[in-house]
N, C-alpha and C positions, 0 to 999 in steps of 0.2 A: 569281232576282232578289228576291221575295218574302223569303224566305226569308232571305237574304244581308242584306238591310237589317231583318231580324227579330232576327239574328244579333249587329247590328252597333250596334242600341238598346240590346238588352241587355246586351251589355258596358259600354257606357257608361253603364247602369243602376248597376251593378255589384253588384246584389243577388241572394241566393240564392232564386228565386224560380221555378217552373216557370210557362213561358211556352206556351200551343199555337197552331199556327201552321198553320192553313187556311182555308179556304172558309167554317167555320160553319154548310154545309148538309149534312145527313145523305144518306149516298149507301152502296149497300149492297155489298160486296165483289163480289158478279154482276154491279150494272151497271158496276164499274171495270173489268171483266175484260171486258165486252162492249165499252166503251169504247176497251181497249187490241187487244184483236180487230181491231176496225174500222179502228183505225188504223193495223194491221199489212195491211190488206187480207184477213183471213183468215176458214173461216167454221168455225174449228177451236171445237168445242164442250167446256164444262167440265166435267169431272170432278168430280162430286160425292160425297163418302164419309161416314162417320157423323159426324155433329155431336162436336166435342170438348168436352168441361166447361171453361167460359169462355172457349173461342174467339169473334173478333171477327166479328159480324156484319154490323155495320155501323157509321157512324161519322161521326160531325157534332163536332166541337171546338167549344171556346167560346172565343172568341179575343178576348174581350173587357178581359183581362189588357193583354196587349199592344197593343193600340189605343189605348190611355191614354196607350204612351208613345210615340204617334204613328206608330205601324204601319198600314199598310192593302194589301189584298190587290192585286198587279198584272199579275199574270200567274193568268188564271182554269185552271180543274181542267182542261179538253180539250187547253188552249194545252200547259200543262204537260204534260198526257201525252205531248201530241206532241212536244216537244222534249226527253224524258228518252226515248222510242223513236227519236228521229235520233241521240241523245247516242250512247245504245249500239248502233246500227246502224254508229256512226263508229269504233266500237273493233273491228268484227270484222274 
């Protein structure tokens, strides 16, 4: 939803401007993965391997571009998780 009327500013923007489009709160790749864990019911643990040169470790946006041109977040990071895990739960 977010995301879709993020989409739908910015064309009507019509300018070439990169726009990021989250939460604005830094959250770190382990707790989304703990996150989506939980939400699968599972107590399946991550595999961790050697650090890559400039891999992401974590990750907060500034989403302050777009909220200018009237964006605002509505669907929070859990909601979303959970409904991008029933999305693909519905495709198998």
């Amino acid at each position: 939803y977010s995301t879709i009327r993020a989409n739908s500013g910015v064309v009507k923007n019509e300018r070439e401007v990169i726009y990021n489009i989250g939460t604005g709160i830094e959250i770190s790749v382990n707790e989304i993965f703990k996150r989506i864990a939980k939400i699968l019911g599972t107590k399946i643990k991550p595999k961790h391997g050697p650090a890559i040169p400039g891999e992401l470790m974590r990750s907060a946006l500034d989403c302050s571009r777009i909220k200018k041109l009237g964006w605002r977040l509505t669907v929070n990071l859990d909601k979303g998780l959970r409904e991008t895990v029933q999305y693909f739960q519905s495709k198998d």
